[in-house]
DRENFILO-755044 format. One record per atom (N, C-alpha, C, CB): residue in three letters; chain; atom name; z, y, x. Coordinates in nm, 3 decimals, m for minus. Glycine has a CB too. Layout:
% residues N
  code  unit  site       c3       c2       c1
   ALA     A    CA        Z        Y        X
...
//
This chain:
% residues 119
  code  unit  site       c3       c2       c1
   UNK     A     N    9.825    0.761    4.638
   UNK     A    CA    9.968    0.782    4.642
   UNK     A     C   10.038    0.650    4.616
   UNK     A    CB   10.011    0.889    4.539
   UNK     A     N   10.119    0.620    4.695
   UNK     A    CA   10.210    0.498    4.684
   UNK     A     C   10.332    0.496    4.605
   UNK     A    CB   10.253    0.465    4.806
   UNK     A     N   10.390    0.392    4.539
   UNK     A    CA   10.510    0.476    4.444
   UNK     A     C   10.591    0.449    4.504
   UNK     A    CB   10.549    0.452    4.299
   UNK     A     N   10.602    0.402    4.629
   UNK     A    CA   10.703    0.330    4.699
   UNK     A     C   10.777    0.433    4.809
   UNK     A    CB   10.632    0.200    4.772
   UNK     A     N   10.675    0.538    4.830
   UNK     A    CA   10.693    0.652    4.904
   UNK     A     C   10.699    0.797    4.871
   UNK     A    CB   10.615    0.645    4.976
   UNK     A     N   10.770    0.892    4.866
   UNK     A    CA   10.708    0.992    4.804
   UNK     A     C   10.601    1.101    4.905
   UNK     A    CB   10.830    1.065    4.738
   UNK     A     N   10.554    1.175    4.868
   UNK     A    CA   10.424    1.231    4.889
   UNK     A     C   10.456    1.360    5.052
   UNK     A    CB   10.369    1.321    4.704
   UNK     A     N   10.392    1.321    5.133
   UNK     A    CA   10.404    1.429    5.230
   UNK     A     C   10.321    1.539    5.229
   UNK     A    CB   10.394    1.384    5.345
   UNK     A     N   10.387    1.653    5.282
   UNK     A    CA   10.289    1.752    5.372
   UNK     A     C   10.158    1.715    5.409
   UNK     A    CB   10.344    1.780    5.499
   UNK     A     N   10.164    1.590    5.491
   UNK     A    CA   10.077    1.525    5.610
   UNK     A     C    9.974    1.512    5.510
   UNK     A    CB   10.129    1.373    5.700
   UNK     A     N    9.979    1.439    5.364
   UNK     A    CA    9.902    1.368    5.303
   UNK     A     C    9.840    1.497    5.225
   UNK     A    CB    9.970    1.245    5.226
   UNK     A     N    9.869    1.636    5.189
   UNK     A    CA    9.808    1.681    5.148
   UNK     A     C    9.696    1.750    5.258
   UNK     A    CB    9.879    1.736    5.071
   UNK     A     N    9.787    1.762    5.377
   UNK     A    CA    9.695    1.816    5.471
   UNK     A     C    9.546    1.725    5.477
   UNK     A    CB    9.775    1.817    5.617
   UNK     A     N    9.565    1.617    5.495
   UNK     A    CA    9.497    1.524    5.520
   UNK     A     C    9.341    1.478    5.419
   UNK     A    CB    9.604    1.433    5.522
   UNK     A     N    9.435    1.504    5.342
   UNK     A    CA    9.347    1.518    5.173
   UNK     A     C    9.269    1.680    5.176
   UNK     A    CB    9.499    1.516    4.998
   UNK     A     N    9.291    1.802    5.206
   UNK     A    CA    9.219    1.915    5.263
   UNK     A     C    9.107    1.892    5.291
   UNK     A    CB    9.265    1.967    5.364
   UNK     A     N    9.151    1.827    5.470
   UNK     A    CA    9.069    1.804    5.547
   UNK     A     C    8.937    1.786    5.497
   UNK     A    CB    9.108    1.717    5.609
   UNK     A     N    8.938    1.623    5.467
   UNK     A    CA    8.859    1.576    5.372
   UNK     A     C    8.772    1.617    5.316
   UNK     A    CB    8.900    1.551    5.306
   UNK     A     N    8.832    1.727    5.195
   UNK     A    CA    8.751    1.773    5.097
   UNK     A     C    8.671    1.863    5.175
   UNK     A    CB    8.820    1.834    4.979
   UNK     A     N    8.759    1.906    5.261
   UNK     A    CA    8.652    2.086    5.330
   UNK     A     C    8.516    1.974    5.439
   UNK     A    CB    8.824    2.261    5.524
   UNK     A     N    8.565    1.825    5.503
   UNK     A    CA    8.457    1.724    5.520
   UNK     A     C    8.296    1.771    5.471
   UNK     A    CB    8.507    1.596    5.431
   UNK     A     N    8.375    1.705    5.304
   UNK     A    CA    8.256    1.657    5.188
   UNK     A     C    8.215    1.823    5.178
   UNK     A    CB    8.325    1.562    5.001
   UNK     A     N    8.263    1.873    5.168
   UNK     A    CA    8.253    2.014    5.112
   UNK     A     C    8.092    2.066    5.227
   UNK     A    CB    8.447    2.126    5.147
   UNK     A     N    8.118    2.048    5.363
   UNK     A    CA    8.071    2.052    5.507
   UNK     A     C    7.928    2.025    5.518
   UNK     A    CB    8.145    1.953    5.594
   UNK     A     N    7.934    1.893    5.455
   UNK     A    CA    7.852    1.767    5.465
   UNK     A     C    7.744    1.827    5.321
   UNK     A    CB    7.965    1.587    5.440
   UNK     A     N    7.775    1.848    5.224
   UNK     A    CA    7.715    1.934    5.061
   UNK     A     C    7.633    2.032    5.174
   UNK     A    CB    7.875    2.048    4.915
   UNK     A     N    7.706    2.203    5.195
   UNK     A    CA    7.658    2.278    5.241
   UNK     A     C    7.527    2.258    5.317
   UNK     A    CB    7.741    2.318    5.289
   UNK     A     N    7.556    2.191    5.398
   UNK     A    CA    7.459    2.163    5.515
   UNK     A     C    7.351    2.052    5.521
   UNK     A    CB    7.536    2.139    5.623
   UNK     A     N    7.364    2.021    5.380
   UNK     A    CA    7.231    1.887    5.344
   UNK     A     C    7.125    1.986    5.367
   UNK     A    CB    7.216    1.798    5.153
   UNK     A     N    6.997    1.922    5.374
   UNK     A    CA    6.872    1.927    5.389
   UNK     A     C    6.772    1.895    5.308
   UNK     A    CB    6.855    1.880    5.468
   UNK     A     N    6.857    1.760    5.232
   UNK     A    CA    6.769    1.680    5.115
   UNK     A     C    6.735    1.803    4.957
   UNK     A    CB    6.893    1.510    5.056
   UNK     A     N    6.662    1.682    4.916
   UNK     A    CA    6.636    1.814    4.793
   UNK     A     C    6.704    1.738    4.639
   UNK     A    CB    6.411    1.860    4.767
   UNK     A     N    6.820    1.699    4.710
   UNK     A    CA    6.872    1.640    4.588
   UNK     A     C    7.026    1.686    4.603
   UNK     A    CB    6.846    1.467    4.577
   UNK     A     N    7.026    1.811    4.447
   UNK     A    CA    7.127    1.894    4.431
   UNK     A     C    7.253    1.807    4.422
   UNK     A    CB    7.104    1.981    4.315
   UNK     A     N    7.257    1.653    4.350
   UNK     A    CA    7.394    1.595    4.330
   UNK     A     C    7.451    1.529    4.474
   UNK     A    CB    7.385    1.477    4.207
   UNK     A     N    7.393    1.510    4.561
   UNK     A    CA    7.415    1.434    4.715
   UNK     A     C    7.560    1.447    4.717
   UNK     A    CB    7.337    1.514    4.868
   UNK     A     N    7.663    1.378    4.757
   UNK     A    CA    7.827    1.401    4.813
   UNK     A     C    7.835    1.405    4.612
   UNK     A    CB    7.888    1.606    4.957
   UNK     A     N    7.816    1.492    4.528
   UNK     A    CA    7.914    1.512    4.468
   UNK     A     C    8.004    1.427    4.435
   UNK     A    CB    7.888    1.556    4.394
   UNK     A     N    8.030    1.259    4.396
   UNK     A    CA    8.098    1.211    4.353
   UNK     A     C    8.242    1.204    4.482
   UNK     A    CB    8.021    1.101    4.296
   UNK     A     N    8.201    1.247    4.609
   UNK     A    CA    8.312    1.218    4.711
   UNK     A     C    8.357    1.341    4.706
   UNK     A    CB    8.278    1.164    4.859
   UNK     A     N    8.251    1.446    4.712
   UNK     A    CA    8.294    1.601    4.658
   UNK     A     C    8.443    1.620    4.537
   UNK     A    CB    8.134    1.663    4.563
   UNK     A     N    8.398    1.556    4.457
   UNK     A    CA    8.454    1.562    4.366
   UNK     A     C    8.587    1.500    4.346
   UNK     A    CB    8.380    1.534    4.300
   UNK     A     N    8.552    1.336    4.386
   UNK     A    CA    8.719    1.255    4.418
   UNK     A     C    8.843    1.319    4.547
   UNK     A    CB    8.674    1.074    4.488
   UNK     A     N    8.739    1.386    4.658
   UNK     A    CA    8.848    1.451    4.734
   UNK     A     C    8.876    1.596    4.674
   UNK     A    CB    8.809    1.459    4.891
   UNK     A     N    8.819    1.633    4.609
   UNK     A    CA    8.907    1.787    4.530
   UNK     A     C    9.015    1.687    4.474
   UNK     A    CB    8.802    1.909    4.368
   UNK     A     N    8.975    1.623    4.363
   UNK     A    CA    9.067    1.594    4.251
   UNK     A     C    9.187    1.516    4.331
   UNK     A    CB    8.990    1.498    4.125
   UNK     A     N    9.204    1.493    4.434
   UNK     A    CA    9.301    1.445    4.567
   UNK     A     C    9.413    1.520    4.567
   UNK     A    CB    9.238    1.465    4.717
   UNK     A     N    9.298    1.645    4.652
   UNK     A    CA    9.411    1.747    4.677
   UNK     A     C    9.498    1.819    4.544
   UNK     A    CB    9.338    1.867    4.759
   UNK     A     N    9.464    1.803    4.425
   UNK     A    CA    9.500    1.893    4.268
   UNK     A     C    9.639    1.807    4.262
   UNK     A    CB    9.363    1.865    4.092
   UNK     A     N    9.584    1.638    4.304
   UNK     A    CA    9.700    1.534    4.279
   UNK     A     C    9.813    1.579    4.372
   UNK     A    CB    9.656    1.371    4.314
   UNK     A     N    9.793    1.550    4.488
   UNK     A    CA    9.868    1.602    4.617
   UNK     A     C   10.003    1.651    4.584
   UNK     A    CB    9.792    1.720    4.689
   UNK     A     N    9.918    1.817    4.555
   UNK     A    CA    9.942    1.930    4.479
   UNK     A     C   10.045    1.947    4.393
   UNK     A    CB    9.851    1.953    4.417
   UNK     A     N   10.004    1.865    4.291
   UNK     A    CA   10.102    1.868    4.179
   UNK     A     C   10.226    1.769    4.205
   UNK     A    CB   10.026    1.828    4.042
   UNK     A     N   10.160    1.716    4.320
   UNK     A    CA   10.294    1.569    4.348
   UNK     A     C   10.437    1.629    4.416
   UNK     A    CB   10.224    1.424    4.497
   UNK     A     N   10.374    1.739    4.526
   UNK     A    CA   10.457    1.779    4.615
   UNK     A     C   10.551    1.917    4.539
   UNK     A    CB   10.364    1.812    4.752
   UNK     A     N   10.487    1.959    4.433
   UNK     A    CA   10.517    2.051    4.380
   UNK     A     C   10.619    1.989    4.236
   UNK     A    CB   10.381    2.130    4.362
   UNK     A     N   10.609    1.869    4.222
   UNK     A    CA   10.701    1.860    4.146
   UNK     A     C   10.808    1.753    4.180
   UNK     A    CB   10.645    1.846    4.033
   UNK     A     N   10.815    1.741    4.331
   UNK     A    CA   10.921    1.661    4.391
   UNK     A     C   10.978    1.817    4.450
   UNK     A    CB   10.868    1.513    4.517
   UNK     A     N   10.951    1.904    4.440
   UNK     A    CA   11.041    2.037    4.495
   UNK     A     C   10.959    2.084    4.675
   UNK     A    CB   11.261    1.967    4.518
   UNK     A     N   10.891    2.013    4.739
   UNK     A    CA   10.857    2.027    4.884
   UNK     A     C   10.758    2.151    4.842
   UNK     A    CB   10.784    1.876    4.972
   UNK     A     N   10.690    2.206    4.769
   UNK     A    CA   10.612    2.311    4.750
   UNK     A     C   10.652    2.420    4.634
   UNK     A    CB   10.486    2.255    4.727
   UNK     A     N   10.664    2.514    4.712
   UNK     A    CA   10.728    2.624    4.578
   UNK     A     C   10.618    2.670    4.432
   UNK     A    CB   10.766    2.800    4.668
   UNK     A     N   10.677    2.621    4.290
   UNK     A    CA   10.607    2.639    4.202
   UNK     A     C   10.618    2.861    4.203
   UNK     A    CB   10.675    2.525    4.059
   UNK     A     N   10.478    2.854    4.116
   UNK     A    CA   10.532    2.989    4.046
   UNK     A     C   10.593    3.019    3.956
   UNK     A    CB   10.470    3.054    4.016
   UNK     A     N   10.637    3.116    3.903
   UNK     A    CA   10.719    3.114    3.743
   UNK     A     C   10.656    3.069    3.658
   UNK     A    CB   10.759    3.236    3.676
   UNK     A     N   10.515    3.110    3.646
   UNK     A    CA   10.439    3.062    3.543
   UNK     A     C   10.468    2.928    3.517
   UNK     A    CB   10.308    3.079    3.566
   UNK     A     N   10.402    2.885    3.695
   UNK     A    CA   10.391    2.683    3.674
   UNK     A     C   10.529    2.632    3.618
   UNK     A    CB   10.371    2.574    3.858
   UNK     A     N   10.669    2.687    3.679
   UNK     A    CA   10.796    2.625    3.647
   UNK     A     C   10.784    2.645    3.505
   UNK     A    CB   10.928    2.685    3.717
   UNK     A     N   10.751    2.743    3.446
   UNK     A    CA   10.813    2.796    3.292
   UNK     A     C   10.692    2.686    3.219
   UNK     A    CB   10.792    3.019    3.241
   UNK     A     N   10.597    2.637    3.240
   UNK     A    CA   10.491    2.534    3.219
   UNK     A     C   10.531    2.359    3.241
   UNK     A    CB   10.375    2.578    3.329
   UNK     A     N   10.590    2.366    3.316
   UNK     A    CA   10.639    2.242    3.332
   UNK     A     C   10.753    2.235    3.245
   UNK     A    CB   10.669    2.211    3.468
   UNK     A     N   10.855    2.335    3.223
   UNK     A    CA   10.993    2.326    3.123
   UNK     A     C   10.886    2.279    2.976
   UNK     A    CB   11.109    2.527    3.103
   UNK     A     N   10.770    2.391    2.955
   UNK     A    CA   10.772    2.396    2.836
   UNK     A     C   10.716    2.256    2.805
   UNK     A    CB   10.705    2.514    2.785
   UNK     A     N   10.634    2.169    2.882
   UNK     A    CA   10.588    2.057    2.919
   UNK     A     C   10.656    1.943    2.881
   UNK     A    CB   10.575    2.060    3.036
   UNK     A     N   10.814    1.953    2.925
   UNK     A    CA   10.927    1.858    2.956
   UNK     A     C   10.978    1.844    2.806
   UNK     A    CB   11.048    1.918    3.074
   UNK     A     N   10.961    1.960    2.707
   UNK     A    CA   11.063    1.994    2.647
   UNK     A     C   10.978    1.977    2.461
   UNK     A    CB   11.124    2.163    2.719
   UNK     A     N   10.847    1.993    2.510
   UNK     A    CA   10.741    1.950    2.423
   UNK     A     C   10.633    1.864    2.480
   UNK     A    CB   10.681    2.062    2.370
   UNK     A     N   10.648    1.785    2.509
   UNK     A    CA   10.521    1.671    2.556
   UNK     A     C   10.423    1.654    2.464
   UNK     A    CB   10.568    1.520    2.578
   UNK     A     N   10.396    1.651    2.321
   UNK     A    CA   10.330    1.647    2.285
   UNK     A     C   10.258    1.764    2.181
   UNK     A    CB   10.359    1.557    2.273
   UNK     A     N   10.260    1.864    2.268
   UNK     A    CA   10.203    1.978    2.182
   UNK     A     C   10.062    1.979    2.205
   UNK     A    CB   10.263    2.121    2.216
   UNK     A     N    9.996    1.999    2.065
   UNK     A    CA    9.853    2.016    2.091
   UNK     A     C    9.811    2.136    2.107
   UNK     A    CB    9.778    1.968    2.001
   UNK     A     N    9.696    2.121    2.109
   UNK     A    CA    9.564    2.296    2.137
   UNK     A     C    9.644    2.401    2.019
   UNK     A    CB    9.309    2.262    2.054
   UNK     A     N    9.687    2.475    2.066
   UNK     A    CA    9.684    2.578    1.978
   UNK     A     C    9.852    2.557    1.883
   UNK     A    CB    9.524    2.559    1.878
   UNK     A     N    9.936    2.486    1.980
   UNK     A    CA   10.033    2.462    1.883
   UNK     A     C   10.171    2.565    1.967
   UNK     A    CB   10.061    2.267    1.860
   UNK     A     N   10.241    2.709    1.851
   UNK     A    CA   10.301    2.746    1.875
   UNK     A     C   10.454    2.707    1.872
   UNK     A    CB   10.258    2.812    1.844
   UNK     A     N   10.521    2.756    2.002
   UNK     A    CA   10.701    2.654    2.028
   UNK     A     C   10.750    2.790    2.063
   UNK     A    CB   10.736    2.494    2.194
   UNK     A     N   10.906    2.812    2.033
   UNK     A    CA   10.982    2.872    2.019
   UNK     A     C   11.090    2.809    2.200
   UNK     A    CB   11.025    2.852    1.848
   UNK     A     N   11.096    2.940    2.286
   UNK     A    CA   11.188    2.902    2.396
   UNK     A     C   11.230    3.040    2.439
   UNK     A    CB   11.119    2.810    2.520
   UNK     A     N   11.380    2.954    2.458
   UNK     A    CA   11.465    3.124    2.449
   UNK     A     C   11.427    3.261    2.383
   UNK     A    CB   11.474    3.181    2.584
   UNK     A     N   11.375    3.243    2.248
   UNK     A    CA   11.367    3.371    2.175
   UNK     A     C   11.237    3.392    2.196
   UNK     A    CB   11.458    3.488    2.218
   UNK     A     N   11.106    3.353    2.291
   UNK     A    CA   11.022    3.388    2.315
   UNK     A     C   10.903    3.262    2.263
   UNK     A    CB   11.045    3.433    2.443
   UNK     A     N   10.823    3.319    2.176
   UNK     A    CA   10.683    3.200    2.156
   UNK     A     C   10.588    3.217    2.269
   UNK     A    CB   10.579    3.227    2.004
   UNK     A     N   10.543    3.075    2.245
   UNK     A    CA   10.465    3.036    2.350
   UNK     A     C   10.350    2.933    2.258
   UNK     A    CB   10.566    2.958    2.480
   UNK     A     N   10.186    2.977    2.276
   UNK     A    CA   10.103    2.869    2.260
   UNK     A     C   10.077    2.792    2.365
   UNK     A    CB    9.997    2.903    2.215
   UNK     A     N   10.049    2.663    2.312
   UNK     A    CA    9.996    2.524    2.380
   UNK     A     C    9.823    2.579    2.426
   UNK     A    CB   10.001    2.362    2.238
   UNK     A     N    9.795    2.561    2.541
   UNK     A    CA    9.654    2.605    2.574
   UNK     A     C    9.606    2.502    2.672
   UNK     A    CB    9.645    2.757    2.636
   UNK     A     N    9.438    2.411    2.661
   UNK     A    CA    9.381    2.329    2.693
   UNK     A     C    9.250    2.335    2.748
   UNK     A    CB    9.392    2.275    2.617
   UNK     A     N    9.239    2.398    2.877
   UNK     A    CA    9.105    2.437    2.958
   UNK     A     C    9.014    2.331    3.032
   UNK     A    CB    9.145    2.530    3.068
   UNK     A     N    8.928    2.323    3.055
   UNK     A    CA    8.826    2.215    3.115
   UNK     A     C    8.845    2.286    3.257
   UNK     A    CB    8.643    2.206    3.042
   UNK     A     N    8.905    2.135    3.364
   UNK     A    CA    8.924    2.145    3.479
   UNK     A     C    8.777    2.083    3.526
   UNK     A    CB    9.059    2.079    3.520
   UNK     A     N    8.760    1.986    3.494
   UNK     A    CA    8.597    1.953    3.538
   UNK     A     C    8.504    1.882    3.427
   UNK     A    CB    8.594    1.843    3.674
   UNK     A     N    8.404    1.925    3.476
   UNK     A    CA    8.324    1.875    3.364
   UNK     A     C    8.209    1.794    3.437
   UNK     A    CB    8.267    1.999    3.265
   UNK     A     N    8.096    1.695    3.326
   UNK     A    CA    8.059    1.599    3.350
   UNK     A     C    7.892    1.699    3.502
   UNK     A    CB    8.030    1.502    3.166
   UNK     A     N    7.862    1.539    3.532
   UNK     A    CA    7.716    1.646    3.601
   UNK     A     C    7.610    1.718    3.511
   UNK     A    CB    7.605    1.548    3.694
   UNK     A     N    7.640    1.667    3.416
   UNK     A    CA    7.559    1.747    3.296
   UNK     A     C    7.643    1.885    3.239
   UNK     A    CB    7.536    1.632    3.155
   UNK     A     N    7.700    1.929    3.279
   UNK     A    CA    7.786    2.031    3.261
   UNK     A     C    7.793    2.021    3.074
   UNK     A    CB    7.718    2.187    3.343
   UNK     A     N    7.769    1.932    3.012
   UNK     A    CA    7.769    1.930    2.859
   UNK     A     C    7.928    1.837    2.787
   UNK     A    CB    7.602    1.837    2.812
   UNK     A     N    7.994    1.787    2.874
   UNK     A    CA    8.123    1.750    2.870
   UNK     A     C    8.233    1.752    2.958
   UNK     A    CB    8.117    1.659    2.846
   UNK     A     N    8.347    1.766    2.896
   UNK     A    CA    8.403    1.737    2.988
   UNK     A     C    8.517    1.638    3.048
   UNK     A    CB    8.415    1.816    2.994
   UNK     A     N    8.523    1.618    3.178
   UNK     A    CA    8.578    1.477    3.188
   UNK     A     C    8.770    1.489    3.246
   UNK     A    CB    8.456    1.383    3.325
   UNK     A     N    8.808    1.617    3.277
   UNK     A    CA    8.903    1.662    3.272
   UNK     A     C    8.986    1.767    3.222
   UNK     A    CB    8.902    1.656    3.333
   UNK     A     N    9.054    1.756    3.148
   UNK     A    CA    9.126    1.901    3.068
   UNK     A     C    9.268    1.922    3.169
   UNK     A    CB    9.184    1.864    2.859
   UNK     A     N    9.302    2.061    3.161
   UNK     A    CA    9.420    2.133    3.250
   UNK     A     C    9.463    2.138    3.090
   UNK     A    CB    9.393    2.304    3.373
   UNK     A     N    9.611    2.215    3.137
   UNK     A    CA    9.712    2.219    3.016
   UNK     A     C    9.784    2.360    3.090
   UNK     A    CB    9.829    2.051    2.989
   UNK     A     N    9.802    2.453    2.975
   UNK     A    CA    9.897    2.562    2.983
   UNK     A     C    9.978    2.624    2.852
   UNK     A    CB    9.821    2.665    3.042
   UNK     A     N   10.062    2.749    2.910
   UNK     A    CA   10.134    2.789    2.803
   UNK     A     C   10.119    2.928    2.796
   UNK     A    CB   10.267    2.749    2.807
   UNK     A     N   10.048    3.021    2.684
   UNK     A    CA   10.069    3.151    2.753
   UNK     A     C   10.191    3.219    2.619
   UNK     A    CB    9.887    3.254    2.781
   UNK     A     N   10.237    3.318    2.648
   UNK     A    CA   10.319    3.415    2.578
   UNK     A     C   10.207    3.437    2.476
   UNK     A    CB   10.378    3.551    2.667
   UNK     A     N   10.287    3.392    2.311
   UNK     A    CA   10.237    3.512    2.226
   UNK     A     C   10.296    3.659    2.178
   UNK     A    CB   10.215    3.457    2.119
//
């Protein structure tokens, strides 16, 4: 992503493509080596998530309530940790911190997601 430009349609399409590529190319190996593609596997998912979140928070992709009410609570507390309860419009909400990907050893992990659910 360029900062000079903001993010198209084209580029998420494009970024898809790609992944469903690597995705193509995984399926249909032959070799007997389970990690083959993953690291391109892996950089073109984490593409499209970017894309994603780019186009969706310049307005070109419609959020859900959830995501919008996630991004306010986001904007409004930036630094809430795991498990930390916030007060919005009369309603609490915990801070919640899920593993988006984890290492090839499945024993860490190398990306965390962020949410908010109703308590």
């Amino acid at each position: 992503m360029s900062a000079d430009r903001p993010v198209a349609r084209e580029d998420l399409e494009a970024a898809q493509a790609e992944a469903a590529r690597w995705d193509d190319r995984w399926a249909n190996d032959t070799s007997n080596n389970p990690n083959k593609f993953s690291a391109q596997r892996r950089d073109a998912h984490r593409r499209v998530d970017e894309l994603t979140a780019a186009l969706k928070a310049q307005g070109d992709q419609p959020m859900t309530d959830h995501e919008e009410l996630c991004a306010e609570l986001d904007r409004r507390f930036p630094d809430a940790d795991h498990g930390t309860v916030v007060e919005h419009e009369g309603v609490s909400y915990r801070c919640r911190f899920y593993p988006l990907e984890k290492s090839r050893s499945r024993k860490s992990v190398t990306r965390w997601g962020r949410s908010w659910e109703r308590v």
